[in-house]
Residue, then its C-alpha position, 0 to 999 in steps of 0.5 A: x510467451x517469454x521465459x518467466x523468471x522465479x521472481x515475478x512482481x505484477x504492479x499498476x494502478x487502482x482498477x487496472x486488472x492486476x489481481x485477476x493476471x496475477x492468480x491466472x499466472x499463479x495457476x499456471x505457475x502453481x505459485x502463491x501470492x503475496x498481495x502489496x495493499x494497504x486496504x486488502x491487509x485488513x480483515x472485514x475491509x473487504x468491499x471497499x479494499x476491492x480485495x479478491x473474493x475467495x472465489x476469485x482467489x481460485x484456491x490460490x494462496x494469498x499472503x498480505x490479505x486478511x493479516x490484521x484487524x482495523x485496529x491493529x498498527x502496522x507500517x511497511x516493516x509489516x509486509x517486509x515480515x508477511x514477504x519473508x513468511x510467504x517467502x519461507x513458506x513457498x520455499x517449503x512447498x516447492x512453489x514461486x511466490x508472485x508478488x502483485x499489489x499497487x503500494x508499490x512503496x511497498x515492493x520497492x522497499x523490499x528491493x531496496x531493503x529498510x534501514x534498521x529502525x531502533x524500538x521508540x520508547x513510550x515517554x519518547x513517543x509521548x514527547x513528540x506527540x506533545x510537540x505535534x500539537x504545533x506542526x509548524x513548530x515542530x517541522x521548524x525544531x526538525x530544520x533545526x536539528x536537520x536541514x538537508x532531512x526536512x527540506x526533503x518532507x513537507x511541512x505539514x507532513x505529520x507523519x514522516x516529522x513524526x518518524x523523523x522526531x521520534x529516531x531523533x529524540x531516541x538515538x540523539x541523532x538527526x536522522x540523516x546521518x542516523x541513516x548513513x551509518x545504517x544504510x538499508x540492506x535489500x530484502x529481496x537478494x535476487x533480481x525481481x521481473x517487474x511487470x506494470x500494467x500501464x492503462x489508458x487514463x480514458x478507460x482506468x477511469x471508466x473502470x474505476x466508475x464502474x468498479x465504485x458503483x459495484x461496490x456501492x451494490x455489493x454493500x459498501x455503505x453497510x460494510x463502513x457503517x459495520x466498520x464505525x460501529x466496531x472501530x470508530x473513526x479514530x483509526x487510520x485506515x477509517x480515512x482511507x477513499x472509500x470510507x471517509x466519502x462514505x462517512x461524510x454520507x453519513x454526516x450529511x456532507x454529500x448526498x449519495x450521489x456526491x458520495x459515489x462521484x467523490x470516490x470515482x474522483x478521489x480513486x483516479x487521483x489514486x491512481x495517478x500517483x500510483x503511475x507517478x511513483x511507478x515511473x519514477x521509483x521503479x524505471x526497471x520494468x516491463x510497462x505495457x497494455x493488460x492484453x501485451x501481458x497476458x501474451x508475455x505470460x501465457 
């Protein structure tokens, strides 16, 4: 066992065995967690996010689960918030605060800080939206305006075109030269211990498959079905994996079996952005097998 660092962050892929490393290591560290998903920060999305149960939790603390409802907006700057909250908070109680999740986007903007975002108004906001109605058109305006900023970006990418036109429209600056005077600032002030669990593609898969058949027993079609009732389908996380193979069940798309081969498939390409991004993003690591780590730890 090495020496353990007071900022430990633990990443991988989907599946990979992070979150049940991450509270053995919190209890033997009497730490809190902060918990980097996209899906596990929504309360009631439980099954399909594969978030820890509180069982499995083992009293431990966690931050960054159970935040918000479905309906609810968020973006990165949230977790920015929750990592500051749990960050205050351990502080007060004398603990570390491990960081575990695999949006590893996530972590790395709080290493590399965000640059500061001014308020879009709502005849702002209004006016894009108008313009998204032609994305060809309004990625053709975003070259215009800002060449070296569009080329980075897909021109179907509606999101980030979105971004990109409401900064613009807001501050009459293209955002490339917006973010040059406003360079981001890190939100993590000291080095971070980054471990990854790096999982032969043979056995994460075999995992995901079991792991998505467990979630079909422990309900999840009732658990999505819950979840349109209650929220619809207009909201974004109702297109997260899981739930709009689920919903496609429904509509007669798939059968059930389809619905469970297409989650299986749709998880494993999840994961293999998830180790693209996390060999590229983030190259100051620790990447080894889930048993090298529990040897690292304990």
């Amino acid at each position: 066992m090495q020496k353990i660092s007071n900022n430990i962050a633990i990443i991988g892929t989907t599946a990979s065995g992070k979150s049940a490393l991450a509270i053995d290591l919190a209890k033997k560290l009497n730490s809190n967690i902060l918990s980097l998903d996209s899906l596990s920060i929504y309360k009631e999305v439980d099954i399909v996010s594969a978030k820890p149960t509180l069982n499995e939790r083992e009293g431990i603390k966690h931050f960054g689960i159970d935040e918000i409802f479905l309906d609810e907006p968020f973006d990165v700057t949230t977790f920015i918030h929750l990592y500051q909250k749990a960050l205050n908070l351990s502080t007060k109680e004398d603990k570390q605060l491990i960081i575990v999740g695999g949006t590893s986007f996530y972590l790395k903007a709080l290493i590399d800080g965000m640059s500061p975002m001014p308020k879009i108004e709502d005849e702002i906001k209004a006016k894009t939206q108008d313009m998204l109605l032609d994305l060809d058109k309004a990625y053709k305006f975003l070259l215009s305006i800002d060449e070296n900023y569009a080329l980075k970006i897909a021109s179907n990418d509606t999101y980030r075109i979105e971004k990109a036109l409401n900064l613009y429209f807001q501050t009459q600056t293209p955002p490339t030269f917006y973010f040059k005077l406003n360079p981001p600032k890190p939100i993590i002030h000291e080095a971070v211990d980054i471990y990854e669990i790096d999982t032969p593609r043979e056995i994460l898969r075999e995992r995901i498959a079991k792991r998505t058949h467990k979630m079909i027993e422990d309900g999840l079609i009732d658990e999505v079905k819950f979840l349109e009732d209650k929220y619809g389908r207009v909201p974004n996380p109702m297109k997260a994996i899981g739930i709009k193979e689920t919903l496609s069940y429904f509509d007669g798309v798939y059968s059930k079996d389809e619905m469970i081969e297409r989650i299986i498939i749709a998880t494993a390409q999840l994961a293999k952005r998830q180790r693209t991004f996390n060999r590229t993003q983030l190259s100051k690591k620790l990447s080894t097998s889930l048993d090298e780590l529990k040897r690292v730890f304990f």
